[in-house]
N, C-alpha and C positions, 0 to 999 in steps of 0.2 A: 124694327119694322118700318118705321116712318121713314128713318133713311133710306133702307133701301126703296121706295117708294118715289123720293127724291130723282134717287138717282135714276129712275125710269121716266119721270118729267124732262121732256125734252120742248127750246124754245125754236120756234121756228121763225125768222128774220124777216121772211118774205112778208106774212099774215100778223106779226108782232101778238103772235099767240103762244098759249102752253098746250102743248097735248101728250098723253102716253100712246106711242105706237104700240101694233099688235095689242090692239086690245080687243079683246078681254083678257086678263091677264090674273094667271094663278100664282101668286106666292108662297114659296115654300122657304120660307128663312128661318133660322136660327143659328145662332155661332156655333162652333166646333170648339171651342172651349167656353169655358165661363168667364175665364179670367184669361182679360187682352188687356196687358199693360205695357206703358211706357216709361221707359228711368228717366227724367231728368235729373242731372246732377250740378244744380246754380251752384252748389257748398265749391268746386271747382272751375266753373263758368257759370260767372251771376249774368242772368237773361233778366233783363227790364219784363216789368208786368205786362205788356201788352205784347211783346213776345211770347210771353206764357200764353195768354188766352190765343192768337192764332195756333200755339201749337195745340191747345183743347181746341178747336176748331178741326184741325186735320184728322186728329183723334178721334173725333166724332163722325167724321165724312167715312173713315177707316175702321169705323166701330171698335173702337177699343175703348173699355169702360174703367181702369186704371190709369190714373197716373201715380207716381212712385215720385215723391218730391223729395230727394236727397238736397236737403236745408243745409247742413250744417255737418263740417268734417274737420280735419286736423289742419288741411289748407286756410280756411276761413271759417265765420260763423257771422254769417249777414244778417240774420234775425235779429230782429229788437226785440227780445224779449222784454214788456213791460215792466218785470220781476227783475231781472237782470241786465239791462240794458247797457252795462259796462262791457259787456261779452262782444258786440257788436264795435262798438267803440274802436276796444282794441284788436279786432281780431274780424274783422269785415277785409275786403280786397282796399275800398275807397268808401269816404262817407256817399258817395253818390251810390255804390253796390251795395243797397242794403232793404229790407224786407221787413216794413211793419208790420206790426197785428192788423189793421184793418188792410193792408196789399195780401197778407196771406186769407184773409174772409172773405178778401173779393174774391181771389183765386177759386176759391174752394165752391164761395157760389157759381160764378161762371159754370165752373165743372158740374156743380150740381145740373145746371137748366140742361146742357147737354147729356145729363144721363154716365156723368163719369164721379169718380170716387176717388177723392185725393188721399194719399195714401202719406205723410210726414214723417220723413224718417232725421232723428237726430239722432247722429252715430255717436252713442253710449257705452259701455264704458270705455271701448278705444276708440280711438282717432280723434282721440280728442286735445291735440297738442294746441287750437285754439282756445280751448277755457283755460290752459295755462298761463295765457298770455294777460289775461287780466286779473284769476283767481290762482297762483301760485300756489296756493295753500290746501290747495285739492289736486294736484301733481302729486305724485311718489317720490321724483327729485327735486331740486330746485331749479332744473335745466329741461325737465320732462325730458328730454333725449328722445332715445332710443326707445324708453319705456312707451310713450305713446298711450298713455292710458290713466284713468281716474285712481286715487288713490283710494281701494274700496273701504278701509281702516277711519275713515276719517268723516266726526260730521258733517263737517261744511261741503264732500262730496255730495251726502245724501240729500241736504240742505241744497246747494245749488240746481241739484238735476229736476229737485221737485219744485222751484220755482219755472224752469224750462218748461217740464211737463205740465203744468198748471196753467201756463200760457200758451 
């Protein structure tokens, strides 16, 4: 509601004022769905933090109250995981393309004050040919290939993910 409200403030140049034309003004707002999300996907194109927050900016002007944070896929894994921080290491694009714990709190705050809900998806049990790259021992081959996926048989699988998810 405050947005659209916003967007009825209009500045006028001449007067160096704010005013809402046509007013008095009745609004009738609500979404047409509940859920208006957007995919980002850094795990393939890492966007710098402050590219993220203008895109929750636009997000916000456009009332969409999701974002969908695809972190982490079989291309890369830019997360620092505090737990696991070899994951990033080896399997980030560049040490400069990469996403601490406190870059992803900020995020999620930002998203907060705007009224959006970050949504962290770490692609589990496949696509995961980056946690190969540093944890071979949670791979099904020794080459991950084709397979693409955690090896579910094994503890150091269940052991790694839940350091991920803990962080």
């Amino acid at each position: 509601g405050l947005e659209t409200l916003a967007q009825l403030v209009v500045f006028d140049f001449n007067s160096a004022s704010y005013s809402v034309p046509h007013t008095p003004v009745q609004i009738d707002d609500s979404p047409r769905f509940p859920h208006r999300e957007v995919l980002m996907d850094s795990a393939r194109h890492w966007l710098p933090v402050p590219v993220i927050r203008q895109l929750l900016g636009a997000m916000a002007i456009n009332k969409f109250n999701t974002l969908h944070w695809h972190l982490v896929d079989l291309q890369s894994f830019p997360f620092i995981a505090p737990r696991a921080p070899e994951l990033a290491r080896a399997a980030a694009f560049s040490a400069q393309e990469r996403y601490t714990l406190s870059d992803v709190k900020a995020v999620v705050a930002s998203a907060a004050d705007l009224g959006i809900r970050v949504v962290v998806e770490v692609d589990v049990p496949g696509h995961t040919l980056s946690f190969c790259r540093s944890h071979p021992e949670v791979c099904p081959t020794p080459s991950c290939g084709e397979q693409n996926a955690l090896a579910p048989d094994r503890n150091a699988t269940f052991e790694l993910v839940g350091k991920i998810f803990a962080d």
